[in-house]
N, C-alpha and C positions, 0 to 999 in steps of 0.2 A: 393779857388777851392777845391773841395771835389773828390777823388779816391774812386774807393771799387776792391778790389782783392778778387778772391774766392778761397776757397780750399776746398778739397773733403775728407773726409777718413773714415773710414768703421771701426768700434770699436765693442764689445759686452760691456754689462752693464745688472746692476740690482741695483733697490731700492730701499737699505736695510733699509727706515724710512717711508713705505707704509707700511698698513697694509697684511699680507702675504695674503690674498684675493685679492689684486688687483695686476691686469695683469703684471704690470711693478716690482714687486715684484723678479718674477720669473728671470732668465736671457735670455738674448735675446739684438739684433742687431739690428744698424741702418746705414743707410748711410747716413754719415751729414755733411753739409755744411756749413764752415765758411764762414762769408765774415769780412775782415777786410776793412774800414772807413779810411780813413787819411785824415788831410787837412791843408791847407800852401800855399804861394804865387808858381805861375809857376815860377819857376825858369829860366829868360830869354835866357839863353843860352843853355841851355839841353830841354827845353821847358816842364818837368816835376814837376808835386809836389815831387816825389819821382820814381829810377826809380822802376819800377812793379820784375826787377830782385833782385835789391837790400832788395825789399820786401820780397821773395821767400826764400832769402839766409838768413834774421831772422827769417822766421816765420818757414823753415824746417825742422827745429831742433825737433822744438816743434810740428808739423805736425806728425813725425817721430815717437814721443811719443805716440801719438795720435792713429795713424793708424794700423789695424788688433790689437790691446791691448784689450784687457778687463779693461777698465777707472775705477773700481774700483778701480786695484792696482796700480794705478800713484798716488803719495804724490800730495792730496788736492783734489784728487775726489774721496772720498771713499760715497759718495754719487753725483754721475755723472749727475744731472738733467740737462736741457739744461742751465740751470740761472745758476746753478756750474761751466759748461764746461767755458760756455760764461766768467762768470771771474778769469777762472783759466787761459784762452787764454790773457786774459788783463791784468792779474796780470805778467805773462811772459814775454810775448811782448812787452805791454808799454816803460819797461826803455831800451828797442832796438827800440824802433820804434815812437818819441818822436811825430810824426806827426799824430798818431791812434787818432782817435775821440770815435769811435763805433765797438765794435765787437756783428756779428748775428750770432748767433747759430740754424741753422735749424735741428729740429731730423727728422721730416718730410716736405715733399714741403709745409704742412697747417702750419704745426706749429715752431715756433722757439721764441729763446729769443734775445734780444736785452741789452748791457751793454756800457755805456757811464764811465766807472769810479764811477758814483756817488751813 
């Protein structure tokens, strides 16, 4: 059985390995959406893979990091692209959340990344 929890949070960013011509160069904000993936048998007596609070209470921390910051200066997004965010969110979380499959990083509703680990 497969979950997906969402979370929301609002960061600025710039990307400092584009050439200063392109728009994403400059700094500027997004509002973006994780979802994190988990999967594992239903557990027959709680009837959950995982519960969605127990979720909340590891991924907060790092939600917290995340939100109203400028992702530059968080150690390991010094270049914040969505494919960075996505496994700096997996590189975290993972060894709290042994049930994660897939983290999506949307910067906008079109667009986002997707990270499996691999």
């Amino acid at each position: 059985m497969k979950i997906v929890q969402a979370f929301t949070f609002e960061s600025a960013h710039r990307l400092p390995n584009v050439p200063p011509t392109h728009r994403c160069h400059r700094m500027h904000g997004h509002s973006y959406r994780a979802e994190l993936t988990l999967e594992g048998p239903v557990d027959p007596h709680t009837g959950f893979v995982i519960d969605f609070f127990d979720v909340e209470k590891v991924f907060g921390p790092l939600l917290a990091q995340l939100d109203h910051h400028t992702l530059n200066e968080i150690p390991g997004l010094e270049n914040p692209t969505a494919e960075h965010i996505a496994m700096w969110i997996w590189k975290n979380a993972k060894p709290l959340l042994k049930e994660l499959v897939l983290v999506k990083v949307f910067e906008t509703p079109m667009c986002w990344a997707e990270y499996d680990g691999t």
